[in-house]
C-alpha positions as CSV (number, residue, x, y, z in Angstrom):
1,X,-0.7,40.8,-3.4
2,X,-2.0,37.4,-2.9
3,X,-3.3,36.4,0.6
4,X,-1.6,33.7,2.9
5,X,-4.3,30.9,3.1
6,X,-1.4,28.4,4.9
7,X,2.3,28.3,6.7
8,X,5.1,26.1,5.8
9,X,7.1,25.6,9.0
10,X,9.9,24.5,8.0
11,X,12.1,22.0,6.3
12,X,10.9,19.1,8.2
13,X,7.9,21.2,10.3
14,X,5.4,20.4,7.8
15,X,2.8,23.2,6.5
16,X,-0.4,23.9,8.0
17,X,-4.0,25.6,7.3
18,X,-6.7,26.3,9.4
19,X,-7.9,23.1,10.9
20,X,-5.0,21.2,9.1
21,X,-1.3,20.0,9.3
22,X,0.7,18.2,6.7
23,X,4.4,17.1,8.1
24,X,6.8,14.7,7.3
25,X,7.2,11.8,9.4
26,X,10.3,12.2,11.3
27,X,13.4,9.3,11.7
28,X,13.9,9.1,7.4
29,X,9.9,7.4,7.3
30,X,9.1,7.6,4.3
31,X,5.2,8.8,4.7
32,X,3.4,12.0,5.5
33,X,1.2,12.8,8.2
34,X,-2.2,14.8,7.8
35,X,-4.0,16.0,10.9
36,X,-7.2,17.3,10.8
37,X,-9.1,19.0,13.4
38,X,-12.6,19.5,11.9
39,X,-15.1,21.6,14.3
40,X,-17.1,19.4,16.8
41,X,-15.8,16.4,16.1
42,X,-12.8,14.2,17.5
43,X,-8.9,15.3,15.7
44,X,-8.4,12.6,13.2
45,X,-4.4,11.2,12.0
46,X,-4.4,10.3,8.0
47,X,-1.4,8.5,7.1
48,X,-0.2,9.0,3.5
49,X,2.5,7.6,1.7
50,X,4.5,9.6,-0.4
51,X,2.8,8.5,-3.6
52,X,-0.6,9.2,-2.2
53,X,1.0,13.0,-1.0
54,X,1.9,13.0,-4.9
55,X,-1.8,12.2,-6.3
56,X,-3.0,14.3,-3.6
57,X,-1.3,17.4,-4.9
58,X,-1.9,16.6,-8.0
59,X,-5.3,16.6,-7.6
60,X,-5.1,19.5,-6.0
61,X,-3.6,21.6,-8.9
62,X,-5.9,20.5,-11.2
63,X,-8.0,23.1,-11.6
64,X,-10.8,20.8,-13.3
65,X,-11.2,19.0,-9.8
66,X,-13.4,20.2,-7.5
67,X,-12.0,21.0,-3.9
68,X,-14.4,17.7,-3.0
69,X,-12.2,15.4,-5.0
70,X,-9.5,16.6,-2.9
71,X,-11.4,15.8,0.0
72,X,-12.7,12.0,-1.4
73,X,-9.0,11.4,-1.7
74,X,-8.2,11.7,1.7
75,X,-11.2,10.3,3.4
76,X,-11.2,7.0,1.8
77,X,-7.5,6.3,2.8
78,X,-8.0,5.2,6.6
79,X,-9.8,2.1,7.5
80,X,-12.4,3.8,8.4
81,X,-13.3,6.6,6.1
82,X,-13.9,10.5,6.7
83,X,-16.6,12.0,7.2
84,X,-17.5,15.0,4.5
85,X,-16.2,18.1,5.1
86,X,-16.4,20.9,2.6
87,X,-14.3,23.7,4.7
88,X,-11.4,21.3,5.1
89,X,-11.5,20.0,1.4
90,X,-11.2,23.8,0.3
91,X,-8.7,24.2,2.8
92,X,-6.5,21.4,2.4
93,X,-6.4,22.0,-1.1
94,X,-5.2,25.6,-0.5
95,X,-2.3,24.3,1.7
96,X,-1.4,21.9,-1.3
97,X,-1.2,23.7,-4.1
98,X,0.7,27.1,-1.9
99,X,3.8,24.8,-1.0
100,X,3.2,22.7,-3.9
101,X,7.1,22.6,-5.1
102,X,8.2,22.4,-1.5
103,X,6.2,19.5,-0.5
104,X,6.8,17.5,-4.6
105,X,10.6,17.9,-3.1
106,X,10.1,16.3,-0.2
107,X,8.1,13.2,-1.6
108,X,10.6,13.3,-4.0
109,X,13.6,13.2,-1.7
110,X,11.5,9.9,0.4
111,X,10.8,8.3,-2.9
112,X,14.9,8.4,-3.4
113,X,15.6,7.0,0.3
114,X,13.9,3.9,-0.3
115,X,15.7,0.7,-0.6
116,X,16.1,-1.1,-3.9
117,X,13.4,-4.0,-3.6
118,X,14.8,-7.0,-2.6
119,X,15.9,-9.8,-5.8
120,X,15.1,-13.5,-4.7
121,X,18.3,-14.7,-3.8
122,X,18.9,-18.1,-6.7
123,X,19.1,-21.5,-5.3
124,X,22.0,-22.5,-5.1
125,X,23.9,-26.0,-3.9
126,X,25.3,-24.4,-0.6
127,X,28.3,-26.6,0.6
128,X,28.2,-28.9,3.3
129,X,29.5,-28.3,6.8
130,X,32.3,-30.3,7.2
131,X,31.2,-32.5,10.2
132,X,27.8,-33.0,8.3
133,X,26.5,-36.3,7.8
134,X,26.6,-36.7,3.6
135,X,23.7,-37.2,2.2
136,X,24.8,-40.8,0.5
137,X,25.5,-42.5,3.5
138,X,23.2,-43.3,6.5
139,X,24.0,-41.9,9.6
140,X,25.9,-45.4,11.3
141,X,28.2,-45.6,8.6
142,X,29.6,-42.1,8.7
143,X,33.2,-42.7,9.8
């Protein structure tokens, strides 16, 4: 029997570990939060994409990585990066690779909502109101 190391909370309640959450942003957003609450220091909010929640798990099944390349990941995504933290690298990997597929699903599911990206609309000659002043003729000689 293999032990629980995290919780998934539902569709859209995200999963947690000890000292971390992973959820969904809620409203159709298409990004993740990660909340970490690392001992004797301040909570910090990590705001992921869903590509980066992609490469994160990916990393995190990799069994070549080490749990701190799970961790580097994360902590150079905010402005101002992470501090190190080996617990909540170990940790954070565990909640990613026990609701692997679940959390792949999601990110796939946001990749999907996205809008198509936006085609330059082509110039084209757009016709002329009809009380506009023609372009041939200077403005005291329109009749």
């Amino acid at each position: 029997m293999q032990v629980r190391r995290s919780l998934a909370l539902g569709p859209d309640g995200g999963w947690s570990s000890i000292a971390l959450h992973l959820a969904p942003a809620e409203g159709g957003k298409e990004r993740f939060y990660l909340t970490l609450f690392p001992d004797a220091r301040p909570q910090a909010t990590v705001f992921l994409s869903p590509r980066q929640v992609q490469q994160l798990v990916d990393i995190a099944q990799d069994s070549a990585q080490p749990d701190q390349a799970v961790w580097d990941f994360v902590a150079k995504i905010p402005l101002e990066p992470l501090l190190p933290s080996r617990t909540l690298g170990t940790r954070l990997r565990w909640l990613l690779s026990d609701s692997a597929n679940a959390i792949r699903e999601l990110v796939r599911q946001q990749l999907e909502r996205r809008p198509p990206p936006q085609t330059p609309i082509e110039d084209t000659e757009a016709e002329p109101a009809p009380d506009a002043i023609p372009a041939n003729k200077p403005p005291w000689q329109v009749s």
